[in-house]
C-alpha distance (Angstrom), angle and dihedral (degrees) to the residues before:
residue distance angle dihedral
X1 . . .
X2 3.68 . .
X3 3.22 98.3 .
X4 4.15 89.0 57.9
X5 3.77 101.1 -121.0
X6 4.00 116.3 -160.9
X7 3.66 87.0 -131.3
X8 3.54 140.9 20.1
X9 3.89 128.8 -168.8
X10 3.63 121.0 -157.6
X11 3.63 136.4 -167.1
X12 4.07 113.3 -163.9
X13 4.14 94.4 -29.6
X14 3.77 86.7 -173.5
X15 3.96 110.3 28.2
X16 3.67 93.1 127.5
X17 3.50 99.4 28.6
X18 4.47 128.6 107.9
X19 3.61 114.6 -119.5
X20 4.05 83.7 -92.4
X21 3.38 100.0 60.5
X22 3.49 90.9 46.6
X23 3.11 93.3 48.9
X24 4.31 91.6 58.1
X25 4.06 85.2 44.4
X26 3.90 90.4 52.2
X27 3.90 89.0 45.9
X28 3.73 93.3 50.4
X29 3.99 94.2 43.5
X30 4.01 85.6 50.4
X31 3.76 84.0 56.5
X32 3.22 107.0 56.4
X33 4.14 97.3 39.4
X34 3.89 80.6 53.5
X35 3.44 116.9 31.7
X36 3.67 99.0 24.1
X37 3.85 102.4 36.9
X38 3.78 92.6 -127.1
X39 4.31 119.4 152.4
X40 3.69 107.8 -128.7
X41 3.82 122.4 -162.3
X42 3.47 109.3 -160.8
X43 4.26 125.4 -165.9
X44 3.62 95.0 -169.1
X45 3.62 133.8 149.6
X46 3.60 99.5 -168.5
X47 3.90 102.5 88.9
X48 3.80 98.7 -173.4
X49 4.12 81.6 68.8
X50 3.98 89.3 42.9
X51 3.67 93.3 43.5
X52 3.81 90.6 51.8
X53 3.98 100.1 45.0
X54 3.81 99.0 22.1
X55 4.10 123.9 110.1
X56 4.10 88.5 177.2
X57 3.69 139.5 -3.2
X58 3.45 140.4 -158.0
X59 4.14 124.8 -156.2
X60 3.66 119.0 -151.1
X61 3.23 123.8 -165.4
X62 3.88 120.2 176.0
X63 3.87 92.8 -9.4
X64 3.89 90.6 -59.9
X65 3.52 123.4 103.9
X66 3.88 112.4 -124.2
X67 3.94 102.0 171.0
X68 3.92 140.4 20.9
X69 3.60 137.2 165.2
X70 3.74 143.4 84.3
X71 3.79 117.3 -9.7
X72 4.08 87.6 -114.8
X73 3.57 90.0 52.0
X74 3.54 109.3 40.6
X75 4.12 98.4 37.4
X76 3.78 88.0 40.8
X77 3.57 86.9 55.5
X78 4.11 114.2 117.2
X79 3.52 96.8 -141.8
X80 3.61 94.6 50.4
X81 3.91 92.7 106.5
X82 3.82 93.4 55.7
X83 4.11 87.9 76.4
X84 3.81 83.2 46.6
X85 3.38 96.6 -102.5
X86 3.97 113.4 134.9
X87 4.24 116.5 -148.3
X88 3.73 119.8 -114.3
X89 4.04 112.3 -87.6
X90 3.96 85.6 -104.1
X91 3.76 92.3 60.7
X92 3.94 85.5 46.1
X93 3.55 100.6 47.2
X94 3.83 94.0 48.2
X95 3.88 89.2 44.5
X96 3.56 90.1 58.1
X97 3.95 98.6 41.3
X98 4.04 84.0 56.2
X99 3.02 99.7 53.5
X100 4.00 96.4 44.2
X101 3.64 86.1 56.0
X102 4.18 96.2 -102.9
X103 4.00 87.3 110.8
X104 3.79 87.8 117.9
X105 4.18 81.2 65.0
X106 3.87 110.6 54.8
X107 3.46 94.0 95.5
X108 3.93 93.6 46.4
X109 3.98 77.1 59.7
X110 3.64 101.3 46.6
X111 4.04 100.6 -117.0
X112 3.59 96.1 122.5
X113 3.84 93.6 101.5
X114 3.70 88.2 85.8
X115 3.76 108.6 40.5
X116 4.22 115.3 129.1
């Protein structure tokens, strides 16, 4: 990273980190991809991170791939946990608020980042 690469490629940055730590690797990832112009490729299943630095994603699931797009639209999406892949807490949240009848306050809680 210090050297400024054009490119990085990463394969679970944060698998063993608290949500603080990745929280300081998502903040330096976001820097570079903005202020630094670098291309990140991120392996990553923790999709709070993704949904929060990612332009696009692509889910695998048993070395096909079964949904790509925008971050909004593919984590967002309601079948995303039948390839075993859970939504970010946003997507969660406002999911349950919805359907409890609060719909008229997700964006009161700020977890319209992720609507589809």
């Amino acid at each position: 990273i210090a050297m400024r690469p054009g490119a990085l490629v990463l394969d679970e940055p944060t698998s063993q980190l608290d949500p603080a730590g990745t929280r300081l690797v998502g903040d330096a990832l976001a820097h570079l991809a903005t202020k630094l112009g670098t291309a990140i490729l991120i392996v990553e299943h923790k999709t709070s991170l993704l949904a929060r630095l990612a332009e696009e994603v692509v889910v695998l699931d048993a070395g096909r791939i079964v949904a790509r797009g925008s971050a909004a639209t593919v984590l967002g999406a309601e079948d995303l946990g039948t390839h075993g892949v859970r939504s970010p807490e946003a997507v969660s949240i406002r999911r349950a608020m919805e359907s409890g009848g609060f719909g008229d306050r997700v964006a009161a809680a700020g977890l319209e980042a992720l609507d589809t």
